[in-house]
Structures are given as C-alpha cells and as structure tokens.
VEXVEX-101311 format. One record per residue: residue in one letter; x, y, z of N, C-alpha, C in turn. Coordinates in steps of 0.1 Angstrom, whole numbers, plus 2048, in hexadecimal, padded with zeros to 3 digits. Atoms other than C-alpha are relative to their C-alpha. Layout:
AXYZXYZXYZ
...
END
This chain:
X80A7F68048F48206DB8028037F2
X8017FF80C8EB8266B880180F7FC
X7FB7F48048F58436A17F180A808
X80D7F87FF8D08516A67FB803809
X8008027F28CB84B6CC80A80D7FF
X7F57F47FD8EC8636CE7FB80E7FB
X8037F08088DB87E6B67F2806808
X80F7FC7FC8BB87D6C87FF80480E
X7FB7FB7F58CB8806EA80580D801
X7F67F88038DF8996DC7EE80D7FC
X80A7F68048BC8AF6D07F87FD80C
X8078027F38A98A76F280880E808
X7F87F97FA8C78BA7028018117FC
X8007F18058C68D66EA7F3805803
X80E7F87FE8A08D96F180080480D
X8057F97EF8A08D871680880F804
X7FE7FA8008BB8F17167F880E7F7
X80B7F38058A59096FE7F580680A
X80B8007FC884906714803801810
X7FE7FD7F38969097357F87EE809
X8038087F688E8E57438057FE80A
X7FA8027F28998D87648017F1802
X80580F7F789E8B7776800805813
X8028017F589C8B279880D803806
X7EF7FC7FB8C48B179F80480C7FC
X7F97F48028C88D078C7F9810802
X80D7F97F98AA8E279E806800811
X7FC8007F28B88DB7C180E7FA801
X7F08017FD8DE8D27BC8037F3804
X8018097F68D88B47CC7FD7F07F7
X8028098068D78927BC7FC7F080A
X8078077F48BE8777CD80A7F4802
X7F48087FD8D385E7DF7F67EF801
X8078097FE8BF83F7D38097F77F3
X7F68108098D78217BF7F28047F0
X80980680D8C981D7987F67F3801
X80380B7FB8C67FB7A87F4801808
X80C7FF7FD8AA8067C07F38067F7
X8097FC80989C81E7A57F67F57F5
X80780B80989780178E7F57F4807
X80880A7F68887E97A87F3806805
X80B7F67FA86F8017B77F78007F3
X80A80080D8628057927FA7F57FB
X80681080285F7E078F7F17FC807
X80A8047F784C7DB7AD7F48057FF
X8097F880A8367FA79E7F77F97F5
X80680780D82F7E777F7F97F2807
X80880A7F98287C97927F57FF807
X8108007FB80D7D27A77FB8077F9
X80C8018117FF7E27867FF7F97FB
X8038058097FE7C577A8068037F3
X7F47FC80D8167CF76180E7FE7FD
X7F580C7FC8347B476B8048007EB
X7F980080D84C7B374C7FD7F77F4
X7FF81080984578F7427F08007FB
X80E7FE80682079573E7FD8057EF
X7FF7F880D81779A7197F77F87F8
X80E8088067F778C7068077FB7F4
X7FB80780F7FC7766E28038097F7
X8027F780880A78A6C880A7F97F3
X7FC80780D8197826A48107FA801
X7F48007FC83B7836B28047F280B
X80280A7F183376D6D17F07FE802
X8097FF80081575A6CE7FD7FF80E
X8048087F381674D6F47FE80D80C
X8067F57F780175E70D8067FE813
X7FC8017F18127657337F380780A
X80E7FB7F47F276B74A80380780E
X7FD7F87F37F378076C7F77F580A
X8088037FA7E976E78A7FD80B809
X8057F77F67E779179C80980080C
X8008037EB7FB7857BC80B80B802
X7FB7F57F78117A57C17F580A807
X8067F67F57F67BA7C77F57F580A
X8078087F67E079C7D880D80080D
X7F08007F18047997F27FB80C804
X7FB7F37F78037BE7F77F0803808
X80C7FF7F67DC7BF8017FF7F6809
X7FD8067F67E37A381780480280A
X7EE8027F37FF7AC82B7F3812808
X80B7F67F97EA7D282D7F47FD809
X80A8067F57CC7C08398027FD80F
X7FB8057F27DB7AF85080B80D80F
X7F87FA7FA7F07C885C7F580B809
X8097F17F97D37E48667F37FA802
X80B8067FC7B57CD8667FA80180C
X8048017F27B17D088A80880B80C
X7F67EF7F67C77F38947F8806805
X8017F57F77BC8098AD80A809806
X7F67F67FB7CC82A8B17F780F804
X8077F78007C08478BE80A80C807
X7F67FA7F87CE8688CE7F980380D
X8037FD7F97C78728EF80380B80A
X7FC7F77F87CF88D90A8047F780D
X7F98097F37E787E9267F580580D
X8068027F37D487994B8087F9806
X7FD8027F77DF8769697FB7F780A
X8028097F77D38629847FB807812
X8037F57F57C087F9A17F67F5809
X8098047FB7AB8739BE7F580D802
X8087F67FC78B8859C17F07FC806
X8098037F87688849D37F67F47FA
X8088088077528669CE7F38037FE
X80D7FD7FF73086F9C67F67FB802
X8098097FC7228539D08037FC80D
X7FF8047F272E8509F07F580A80B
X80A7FB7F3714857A138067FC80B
X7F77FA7F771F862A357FD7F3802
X80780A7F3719845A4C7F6803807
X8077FF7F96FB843A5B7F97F3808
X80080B7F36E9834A777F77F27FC
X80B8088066D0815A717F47FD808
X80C8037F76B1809A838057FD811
X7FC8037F76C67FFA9C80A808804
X7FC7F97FD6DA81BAA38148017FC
X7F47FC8016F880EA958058027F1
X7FE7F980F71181CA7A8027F87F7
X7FC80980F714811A587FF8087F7
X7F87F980C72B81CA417FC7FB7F5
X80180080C728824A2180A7FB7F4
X7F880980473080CA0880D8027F5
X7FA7F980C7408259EF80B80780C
X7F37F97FA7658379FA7F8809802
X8057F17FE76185BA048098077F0
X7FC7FE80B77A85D9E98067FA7F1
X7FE80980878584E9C880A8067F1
X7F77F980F7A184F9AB7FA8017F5
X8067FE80D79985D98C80F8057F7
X7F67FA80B7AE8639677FC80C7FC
X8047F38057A988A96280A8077F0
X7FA7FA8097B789C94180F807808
X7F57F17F97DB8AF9498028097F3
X7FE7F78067DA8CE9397EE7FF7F3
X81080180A7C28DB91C8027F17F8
X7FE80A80B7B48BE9077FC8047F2
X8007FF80C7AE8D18E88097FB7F6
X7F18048087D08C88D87FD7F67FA
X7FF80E8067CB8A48D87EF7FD7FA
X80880280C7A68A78CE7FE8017F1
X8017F78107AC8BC8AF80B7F57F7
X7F480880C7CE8A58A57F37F1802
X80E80C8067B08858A97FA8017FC
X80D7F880E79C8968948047FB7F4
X7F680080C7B38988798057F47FC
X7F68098057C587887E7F57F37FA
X8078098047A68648757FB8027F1
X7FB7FC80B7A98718518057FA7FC
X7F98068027C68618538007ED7FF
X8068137FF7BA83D8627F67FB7F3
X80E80280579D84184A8087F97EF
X7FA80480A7B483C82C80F7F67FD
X7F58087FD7D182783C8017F57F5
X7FF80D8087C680482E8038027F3
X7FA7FC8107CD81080780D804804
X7F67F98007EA82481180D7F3804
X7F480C7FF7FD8098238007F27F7
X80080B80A7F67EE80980980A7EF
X7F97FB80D80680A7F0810800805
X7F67FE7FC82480A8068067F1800
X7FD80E7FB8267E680C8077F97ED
X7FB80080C8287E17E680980B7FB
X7F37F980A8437FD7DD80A800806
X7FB8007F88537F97FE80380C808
X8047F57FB84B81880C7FA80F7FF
X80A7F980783783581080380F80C
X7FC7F37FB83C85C81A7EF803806
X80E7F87FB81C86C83180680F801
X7FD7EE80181E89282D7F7809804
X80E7F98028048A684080680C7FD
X7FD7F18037FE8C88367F480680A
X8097F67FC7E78E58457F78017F7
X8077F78097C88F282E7F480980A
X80A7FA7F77AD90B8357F17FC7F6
X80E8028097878FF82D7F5809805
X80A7F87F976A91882B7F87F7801
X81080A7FF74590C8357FC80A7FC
X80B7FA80B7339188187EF80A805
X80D8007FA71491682D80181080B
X8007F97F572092C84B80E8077FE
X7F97FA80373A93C83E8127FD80A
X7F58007F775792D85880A7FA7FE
X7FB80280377792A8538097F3809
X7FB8067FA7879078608117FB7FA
X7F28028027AF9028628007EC807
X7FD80F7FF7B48D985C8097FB7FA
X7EF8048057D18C38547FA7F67F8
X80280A8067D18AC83980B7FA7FB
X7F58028017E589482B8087F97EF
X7FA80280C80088D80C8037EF802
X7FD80E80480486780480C8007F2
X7F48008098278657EF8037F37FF
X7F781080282C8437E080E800801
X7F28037FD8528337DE8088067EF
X7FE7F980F85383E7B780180E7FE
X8057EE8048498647BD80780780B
X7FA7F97F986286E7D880E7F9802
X7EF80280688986F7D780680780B
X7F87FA7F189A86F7F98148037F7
X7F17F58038BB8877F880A7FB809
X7F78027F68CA8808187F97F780D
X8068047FA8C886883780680280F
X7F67FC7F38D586985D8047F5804
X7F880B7FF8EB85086B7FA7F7807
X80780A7FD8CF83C8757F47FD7F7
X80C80180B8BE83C8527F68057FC
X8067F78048A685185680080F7F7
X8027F380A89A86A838801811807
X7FE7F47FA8A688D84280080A7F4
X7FE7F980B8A689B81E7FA7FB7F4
X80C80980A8898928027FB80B7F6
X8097F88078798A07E57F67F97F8
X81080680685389C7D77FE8027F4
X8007F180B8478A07B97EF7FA800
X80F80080181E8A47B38008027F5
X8028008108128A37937EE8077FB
X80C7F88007F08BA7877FF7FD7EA
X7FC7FE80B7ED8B47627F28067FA
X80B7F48087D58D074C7FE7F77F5
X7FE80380E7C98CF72A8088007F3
X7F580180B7E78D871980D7FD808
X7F48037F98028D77337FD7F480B
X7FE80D7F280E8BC75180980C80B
X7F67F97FB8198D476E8047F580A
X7FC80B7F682C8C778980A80680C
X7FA7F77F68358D17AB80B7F8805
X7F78027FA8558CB7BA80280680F
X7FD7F87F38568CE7E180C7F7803
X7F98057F48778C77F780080280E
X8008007F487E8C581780D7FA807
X7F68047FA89C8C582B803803810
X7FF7FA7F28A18BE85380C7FE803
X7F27FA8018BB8CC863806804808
X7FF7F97ED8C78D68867F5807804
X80B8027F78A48D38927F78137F6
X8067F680889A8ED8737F97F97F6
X80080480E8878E68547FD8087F6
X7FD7F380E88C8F78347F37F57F5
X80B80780786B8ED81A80180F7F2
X7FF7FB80E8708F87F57F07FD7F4
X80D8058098528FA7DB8018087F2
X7FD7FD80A8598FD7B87F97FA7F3
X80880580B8428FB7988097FC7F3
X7FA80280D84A8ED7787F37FF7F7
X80A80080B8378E97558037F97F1
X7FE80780A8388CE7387F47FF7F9
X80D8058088208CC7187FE7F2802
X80380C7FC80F8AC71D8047F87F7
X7FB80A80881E89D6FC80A7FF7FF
X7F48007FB83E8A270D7FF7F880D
X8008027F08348957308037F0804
X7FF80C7F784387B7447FF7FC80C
X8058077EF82E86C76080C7FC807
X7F78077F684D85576F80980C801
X7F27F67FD86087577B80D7F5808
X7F18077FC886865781806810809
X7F77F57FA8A087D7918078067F1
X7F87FA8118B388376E7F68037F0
X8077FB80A8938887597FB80E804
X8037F27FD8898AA7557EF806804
X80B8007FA86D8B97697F580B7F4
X80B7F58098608D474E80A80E803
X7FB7F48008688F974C7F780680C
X8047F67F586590F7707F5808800
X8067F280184A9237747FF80180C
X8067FF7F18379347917F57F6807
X80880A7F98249217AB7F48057FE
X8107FC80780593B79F7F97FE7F4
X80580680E8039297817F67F3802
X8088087F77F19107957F380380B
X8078027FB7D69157A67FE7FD80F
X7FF80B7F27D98FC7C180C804808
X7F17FF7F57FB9077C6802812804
X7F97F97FF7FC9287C37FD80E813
X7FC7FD7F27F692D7EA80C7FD807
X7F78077F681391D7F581380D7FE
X7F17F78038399317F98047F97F9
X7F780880685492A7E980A7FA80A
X7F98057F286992580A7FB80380A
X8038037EC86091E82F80C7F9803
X7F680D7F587791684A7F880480E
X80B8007F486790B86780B7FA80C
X7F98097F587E9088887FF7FA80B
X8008077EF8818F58A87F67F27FD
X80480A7FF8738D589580C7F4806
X7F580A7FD8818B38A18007F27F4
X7FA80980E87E8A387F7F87FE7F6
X8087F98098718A585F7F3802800
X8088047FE8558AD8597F77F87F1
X80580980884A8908428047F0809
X7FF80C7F584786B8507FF7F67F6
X7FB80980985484F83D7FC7F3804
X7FF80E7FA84782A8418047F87F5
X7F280780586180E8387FB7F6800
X80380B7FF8597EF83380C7F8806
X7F48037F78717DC84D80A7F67F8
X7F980A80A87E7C083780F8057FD
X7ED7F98048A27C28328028007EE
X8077FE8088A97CD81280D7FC7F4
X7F980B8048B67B47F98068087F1
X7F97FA80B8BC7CF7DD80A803801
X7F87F78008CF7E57E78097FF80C
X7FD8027F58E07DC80580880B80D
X7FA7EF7FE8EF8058107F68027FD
X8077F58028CE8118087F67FF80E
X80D8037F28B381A8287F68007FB
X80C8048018968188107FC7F5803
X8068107FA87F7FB8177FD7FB7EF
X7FF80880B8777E17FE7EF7F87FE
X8108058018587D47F07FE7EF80A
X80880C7F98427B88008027F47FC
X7FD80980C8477A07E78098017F4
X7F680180886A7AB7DE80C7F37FE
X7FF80880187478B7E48007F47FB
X80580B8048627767D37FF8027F0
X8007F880B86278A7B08017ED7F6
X7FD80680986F76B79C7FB7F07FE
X8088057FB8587557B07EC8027F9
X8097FD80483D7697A37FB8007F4
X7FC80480F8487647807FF7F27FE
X8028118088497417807EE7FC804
X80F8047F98237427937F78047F0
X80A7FA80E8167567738027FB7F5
X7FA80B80982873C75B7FC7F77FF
X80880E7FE81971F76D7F08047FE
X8117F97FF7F77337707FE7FE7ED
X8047FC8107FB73A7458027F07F9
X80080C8028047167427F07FA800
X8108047FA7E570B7527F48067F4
X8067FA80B7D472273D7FE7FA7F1
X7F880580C7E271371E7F97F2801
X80680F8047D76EE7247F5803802
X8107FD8057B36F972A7FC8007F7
X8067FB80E7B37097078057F67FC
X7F980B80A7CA6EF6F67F97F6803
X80480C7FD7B46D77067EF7FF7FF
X80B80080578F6E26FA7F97F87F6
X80180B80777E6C76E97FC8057F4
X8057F980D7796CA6C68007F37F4
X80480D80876F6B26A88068037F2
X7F77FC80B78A6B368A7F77F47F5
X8088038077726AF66D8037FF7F2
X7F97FD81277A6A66467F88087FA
X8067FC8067746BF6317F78027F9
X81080180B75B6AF6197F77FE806
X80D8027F67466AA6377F980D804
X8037F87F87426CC6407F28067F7
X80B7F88057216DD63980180E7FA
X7FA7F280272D6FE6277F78077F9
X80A7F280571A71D62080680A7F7
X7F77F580971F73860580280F80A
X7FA7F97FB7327546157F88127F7
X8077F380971F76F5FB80F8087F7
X7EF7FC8077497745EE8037F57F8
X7F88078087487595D68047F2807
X7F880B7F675573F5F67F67FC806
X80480A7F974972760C80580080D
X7FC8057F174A7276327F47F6806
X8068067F47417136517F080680A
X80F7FA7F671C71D66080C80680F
X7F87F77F272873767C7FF7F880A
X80080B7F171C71F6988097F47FD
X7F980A80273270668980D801802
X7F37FA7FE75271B68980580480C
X7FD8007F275271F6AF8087F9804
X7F78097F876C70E6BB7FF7F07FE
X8058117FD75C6EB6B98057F97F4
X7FA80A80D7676E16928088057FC
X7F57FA8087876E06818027F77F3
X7FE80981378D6D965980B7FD7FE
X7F38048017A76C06547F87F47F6
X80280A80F7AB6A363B8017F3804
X8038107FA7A26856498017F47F8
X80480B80979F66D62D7F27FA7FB
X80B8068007856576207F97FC805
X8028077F877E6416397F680780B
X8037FD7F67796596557FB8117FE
X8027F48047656796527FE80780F
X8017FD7F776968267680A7FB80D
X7F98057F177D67F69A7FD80D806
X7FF7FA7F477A68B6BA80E804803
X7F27FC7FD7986A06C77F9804813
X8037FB7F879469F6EA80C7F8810
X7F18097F67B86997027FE80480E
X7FE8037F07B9691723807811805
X7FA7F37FB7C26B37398057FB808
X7F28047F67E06B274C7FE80C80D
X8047F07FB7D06D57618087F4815
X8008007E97DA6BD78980C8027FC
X7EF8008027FF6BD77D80580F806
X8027F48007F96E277580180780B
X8078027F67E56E879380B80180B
X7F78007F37FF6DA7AB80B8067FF
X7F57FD80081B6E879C800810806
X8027F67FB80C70A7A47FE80580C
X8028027EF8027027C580A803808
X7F48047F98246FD7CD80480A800
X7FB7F380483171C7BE7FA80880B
X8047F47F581772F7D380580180D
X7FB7FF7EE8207227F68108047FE
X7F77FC7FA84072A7EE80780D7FE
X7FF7F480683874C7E47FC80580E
X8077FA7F082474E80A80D7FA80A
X7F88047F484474581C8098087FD
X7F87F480685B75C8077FA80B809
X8067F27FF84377880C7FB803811
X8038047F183C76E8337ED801800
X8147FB7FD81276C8317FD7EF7FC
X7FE80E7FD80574E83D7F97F27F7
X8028088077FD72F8287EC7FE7FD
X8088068027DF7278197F68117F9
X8037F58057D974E80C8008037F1
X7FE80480B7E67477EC7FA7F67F8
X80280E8037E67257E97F37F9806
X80B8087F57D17097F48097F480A
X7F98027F27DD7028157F97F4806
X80980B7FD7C56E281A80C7F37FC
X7F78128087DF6CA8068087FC80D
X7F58017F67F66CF8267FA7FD80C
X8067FE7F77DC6DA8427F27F7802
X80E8078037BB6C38447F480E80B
X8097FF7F67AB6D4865804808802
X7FC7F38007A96F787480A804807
X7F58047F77BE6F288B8108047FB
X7F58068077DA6E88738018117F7
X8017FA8097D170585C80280E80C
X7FE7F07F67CF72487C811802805
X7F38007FA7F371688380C8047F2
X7F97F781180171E85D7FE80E7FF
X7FD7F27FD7F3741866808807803
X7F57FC7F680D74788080B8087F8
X7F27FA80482C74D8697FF80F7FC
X8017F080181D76E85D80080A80A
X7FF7FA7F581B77787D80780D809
X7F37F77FA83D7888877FE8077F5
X8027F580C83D7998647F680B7FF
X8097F380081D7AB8687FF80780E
X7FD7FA7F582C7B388A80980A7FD
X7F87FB8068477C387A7FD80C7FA
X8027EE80B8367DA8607F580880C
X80A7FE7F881C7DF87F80A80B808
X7F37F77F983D7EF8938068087F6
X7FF7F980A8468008727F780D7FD
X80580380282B80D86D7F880C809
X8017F37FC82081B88980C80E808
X7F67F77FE83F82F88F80180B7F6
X7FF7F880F83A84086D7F2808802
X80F7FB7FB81584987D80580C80C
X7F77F87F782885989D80280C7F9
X7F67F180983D8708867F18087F8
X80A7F980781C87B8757FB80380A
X8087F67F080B88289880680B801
X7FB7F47FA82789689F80380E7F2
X8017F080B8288AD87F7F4802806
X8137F58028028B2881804807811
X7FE7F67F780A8BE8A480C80B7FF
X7F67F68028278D58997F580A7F8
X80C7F980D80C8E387D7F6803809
X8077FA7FA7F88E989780480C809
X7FC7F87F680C8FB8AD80580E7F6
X7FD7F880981990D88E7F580D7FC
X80C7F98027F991C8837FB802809
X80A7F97F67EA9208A57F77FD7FD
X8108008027CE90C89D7F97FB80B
X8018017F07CB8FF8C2808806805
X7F47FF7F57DB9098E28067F2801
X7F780B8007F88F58ED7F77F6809
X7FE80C7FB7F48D48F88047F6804
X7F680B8037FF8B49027F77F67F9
X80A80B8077F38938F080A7F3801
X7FD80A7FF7FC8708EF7F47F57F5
X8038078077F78528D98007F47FF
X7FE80B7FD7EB8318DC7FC7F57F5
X8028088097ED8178C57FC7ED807
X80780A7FF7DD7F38C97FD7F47F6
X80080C8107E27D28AC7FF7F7805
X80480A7FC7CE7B68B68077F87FA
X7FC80C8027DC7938B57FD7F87FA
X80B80A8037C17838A68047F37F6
X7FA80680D7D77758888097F080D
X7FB80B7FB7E87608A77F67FA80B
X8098057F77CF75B8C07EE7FD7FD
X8118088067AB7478B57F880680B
X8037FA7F97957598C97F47F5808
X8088097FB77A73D8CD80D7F7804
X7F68087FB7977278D480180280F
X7FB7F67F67A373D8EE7F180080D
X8098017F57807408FF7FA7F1807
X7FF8107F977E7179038087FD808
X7F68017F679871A91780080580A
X8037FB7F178D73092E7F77FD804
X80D80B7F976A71E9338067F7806
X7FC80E7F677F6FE93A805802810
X7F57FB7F47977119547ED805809
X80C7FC7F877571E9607FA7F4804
X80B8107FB7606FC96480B7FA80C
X7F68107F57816EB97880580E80A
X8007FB7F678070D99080F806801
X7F08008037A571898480180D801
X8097ED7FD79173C97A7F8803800
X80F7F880077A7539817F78037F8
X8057FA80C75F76096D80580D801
X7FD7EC8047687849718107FB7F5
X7F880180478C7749647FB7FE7F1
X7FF80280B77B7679467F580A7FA
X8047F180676878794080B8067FB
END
C-alpha cells in the first residue's frame, strides 16, 4: 500500500469519526458470518448477470482488442427460472374432511305400472369434502399469496443468478380513496444475495440471524434503512434503524465494513417513519423471513450454508465462450472485403483546408491507400473466412457450459450436430430434469415459510379469525414426459383392448 492510500485511509477515518458514521458491525455488534471468499463471489455473479463480467471491455488505446458478451449468465438463470415455475400450481386452501350427507338426488322407491318396486338409482346418501373450521383464514392468506406467484418468475431467476434470495412479507394498511375503507394487506420484501448479511445459523444451516439494508435515495442525500432480525427460543426480536449519506459520498454496494452514513430518526423518512424501532413478537416457530437456497453444493466456500449461483460452475467456461464469441467477431471484421488501391489512382477532392480527401462514399470501408507500384493500380483484398472453425469451437464450449450448468442440450448450443430427430433431442432434455427438481423442492419450502409468516401477521394483527389452512403445490413433468407421445400410447393400449377409455380420459 502506497504512502497516499495510508494518508487517505487515515482521513476517511478521521471523517467518519467527525460525522458520526456507522457500519453495520458497529451498529449491531455483530459481524456477518459470510467468508470474504463468498463476499467476493456473490459480487461476481452480480456483475455477471449485469453483463458486467471483468473480462469484458470494448477497444481502447491501451488494448485495442474487443472481448464481446454472449449474455449466457443471465440467459442460464432465465432458463433454469422458466423451467422451474413454468408450469407451478400452488394455491392455499382450508383443510376438509370427508362427512356423508343427504343426496339430493335421490327418490324414495316407488311402484311401477306393474306394481313393482324400483329403487332409486341415486344412494339415499353420499360422501362429501366439507370445510373444517372457518375458511376465512386460508382465503385471505390466498388472496395475498397470489401477489406473490404473480412476481415469482423475476424473483427466482434473481435468486438463481446470486444464489439466493430472502422473501420478507410485511403488513400495510390501504385506504380506498373512493369509499373511504381501510384494508389491512401483506405484502412482500424481495432481498437479493448482495443486500442482506446473515449473522447466525442453526445446526442445520438455516438463517436464524440476518440484517437488510433498503436503500431510498433523495435529491441530496442516500438514506438507508437497516432492519435485523433475530430468532430465538421461538421469539423474534426486529430492529429498524435509519441512516443518511450525501449522495456524493454514497455507496450503493453496502459491504458489512463500509459505513452506512450518520443515524438519524426513522421520521426522517417518510415511508419509514411508521415503523418502531423494536418489536418482539413471541411464540413464533421461526424467523420470520424465508430464505430460498439454491441446492447446489457449494464449491466456494465449503463451511458456508449460503447457496451458490447457477452458473457458479461454469464461470471460466463462460469466459472462454465470450473469447470464442469475440474471436468470431474479429474474423468477420478482419475479413470484410475491401480493394487496396494505389494512391495515384484515387479520385481526390479538395477538403476546403488546403488537402485532399477520398469522396465520402469512397472512404467507407471498401478502399484502402497503399503503394502498389506501377504496374498495378489496384487489388482485391478479400480472405477466405475461417467463421466453421470458429463456429464449432463455440458450439462445443456451449454444450459444455449446458452440462456444467445441468440445463438440457441444445438451449445454448446447437443440439442438431449430435441429435438429428425429435426423439433424439426430447431425450437430451432429460438431464435438466433432476436439477429443476431440486430448485423445485427448494423452492417450494422457502414458499411454505412465507405461508406461514403471512399467517402469523395475520393472527398478529387480527386481520381474520383463527384458522386452519393448508398448501398445495403441483410441478408438472412436462420437461420429462412428451405429452403427445404419451397420448399414442394410450390410443395403442386402447385399440389392442389393454384400456379403457375412461382410463385414457
């Protein structure tokens, strides 16, 4: 570190002390329990699906050579999200039971022309699924949680790319302008893997101790809210603390050791300044925030329970794809045809400065002034392109960025060089299969934990009576089973009398 680095460290220190800053450790005592090594990686994967990968960097005087983006972290991470929710059904419900009660279609027996009986072809009685208990509970939390479905597909493709992602509902109250009525509804916090800093975990990994930070930035200031939250023998303690940085001080990427700004009150805000400064809320059975992980084992950090990006795997895979991709790029242009023309040939115009140039339509790309000699006042420049070399070398890189990343061939790449027929190509599907089973069982477990806050926040506020409710989730197969496939199969079993048609209904 250089003499000046040390002096400038050294006056940073003397300011924050003046102005009263804070960080995050020295705000809550507590120092986030996340490796440098994950910190740095998470920021990668960040820059990556921005499109803002290290190696990327246009021509410049220093380095004329341009490295191109093919885009494929964030194409991987809307992939894998697609695939993962494309076809979910979840809803909540009110548990039922199973009562018999009167049929209403059933008639007594009666006699016939001939005096004798004939029963009715309907029971006297018949099972039915009735509600147990009130079903407001589970209406009001299905109300709400379609809010949540409504915005899933963005959210889990932000997760999938940072390697995970915090759901936070809260409570608000909305008037109706119109009729004056006041509705109590839940809504919900989306915390990327960059903007929240788990504290503590329980001896099965899960986050028991976390802090947020929101960010609100003004015309002259960046405030910024700090909430924690810590669970805790079935208690939880929720902290909310403002801060305040001029904006030509402000640093977006809050770390744990940069400073959040100088404390103020939460009524300096607006937005915040409804909220306490502490709540403890008891008799929860666990936080209330819901954490989804990406399951992947996790090749950074190997002690840490964060999850890991989507395409943390393949990082150096990705690098060489955007190398081959700028290559490619490169013999196109190096390879534009062009006609290197002698000087005295050229038709030149007065420039109105005393000089001489090339007619504008001339100077396009198509002629270059070189010194040919006497003989020859002209050549074609026009080389063979090497782009299948290119081409295939890319190809290759991709599949073996869709086998790294588990998503099935021919998504990337072109999956035809290997597969000719559909057949050949529905069965390369398959491998992604278990993996988007995975984040599917991930996934929805992190949906669960959100059901069950929004019903704690219900019962908290008294915005229904108690309830029971239940939750059913449903992830078609479609990715392994051909559905027309599937129905030729049961016509055949049908024609050779094997099954029924009600079977193939």
């Amino acid at each position: 570190m250089s003499v000046f680095s040390v002096i400038a460290n050294k006056i940073k220190e003397i300011l924050r002390k003046m102005v009263g800053s804070r960080t995050i450790e020295q705000t809550l005592h507590i120092a986030p329990v996340i490796s440098s090594e994950m910190e740095n990686a998470i920021n990668l994967w960040s820059n990556m699906y921005k499109n803002k990968a290290p190696w990327l960097h246009e021509p410049s005087p220093d380095n004329p050579v341009r490295i191109a983006s093919l885009g494929l972290p964030a194409m991987i991470a809307s992939e894998k999200a697609r695939m993962v929710v494309l076809e979910m059904q979840s809803d909540i419900t009110t548990p039922t039971k199973e009562v018999e009660v009167e049929n209403p279609d059933y008639k007594e027996p009666e006699p016939d022309i001939f005096g004798n009986i004939v029963p009715s072809a309907q029971p006297p009685m018949i099972k039915e699924d009735v509600p147990v208990g009130d079903t407001s509970r589970a209406e009001y939390l299905n109300e709400q949680y379609k809010k949540l479905k409504d915005n899933l597909r963005k959210q889990v493709e932000y997760a999938i790319a940072k390697g995970g992602l915090v759901i936070k509902p809260y409570v608000v109250q909305n008037k109706n302008n119109s009729t004056g009525a006041v509705t109590t509804d839940i809504e919900f916090d989306y915390i990327q893997a960059d903007c929240f800093y788990p504290l503590a975990f329980d001896a099965s990994g899960n986050i028991t101790e976390a802090a947020f930070i929101q960010s609100k930035i003004d015309k002259e200031y960046t405030y910024r809210r700090l909430e924690y939250h810590k669970w805790q023998n079935n208690t939880v303690e929720v902290l909310n603390k403002a801060f305040r940085t001029a904006n030509s001080q402000s640093n977006v990427n809050i770390e744990s050791s940069v400073d959040l700004g100088k404390e103020v009150p939460l009524t300096e805000v607006p937005e915040w300044s409804g909220l306490q400064e502490k709540t403890v809320i008891n008799d929860v059975e666990k936080p209330l925030f819901a954490y989804f992980k990406m399951p992947e084992g996790n090749t950074i950090d190997l002690n840490s329970p964060l999850g890991v990006s989507g395409f943390s795997r393949a990082i150096s895979l990705i690098k060489d794809a955007d190398m081959q991709y700028s290559r490619l790029l490169w013999e196109y242009e190096a390879g534009e045809m062009a006609i290197d023309i002698d000087r005295d040939a050229m038709n030149f115009q007065d420039n109105g400065q005393g000089g001489q140039t090339l007619p504008p339509h001339l100077q396009q790309r198509l002629f270059r002034k070189v010194d040919l000699g006497e003989s020859d006042t002209y050549q074609p420049y026009s080389p063979a392109l090497r782009d299948v070399s290119y081409t295939t070398g890319l190809n290759t890189i991709l599949m073996r960025i869709e086998d790294v990343c588990a998503i099935s061939r021919g998504t990337l790449s072109d999956a035809t060089a290997e597969a000719k027929t559909a057949t050949e190509l529905r069965i390369l599907k398959q491998r992604s299969y278990s993996a988007n089973a995975d984040i599917q069982a991930a996934l929805e477990k992190a949906l669960k934990d959100v059901i069950y806050i929004m019903n704690v926040y219900a019962s908290l506020y008294e915005i229904t009576p108690e309830g029971e409710y239940e939750t059913s989730f449903e992830w078609d197969d479609s990715i392994l089973v051909d559905v027309d496939s599937e129905l030729g199969k049961q016509i055949t079993l049908l024609q050779n009398g094997i099954v029924s048609k009600q079977e193939v209904r």
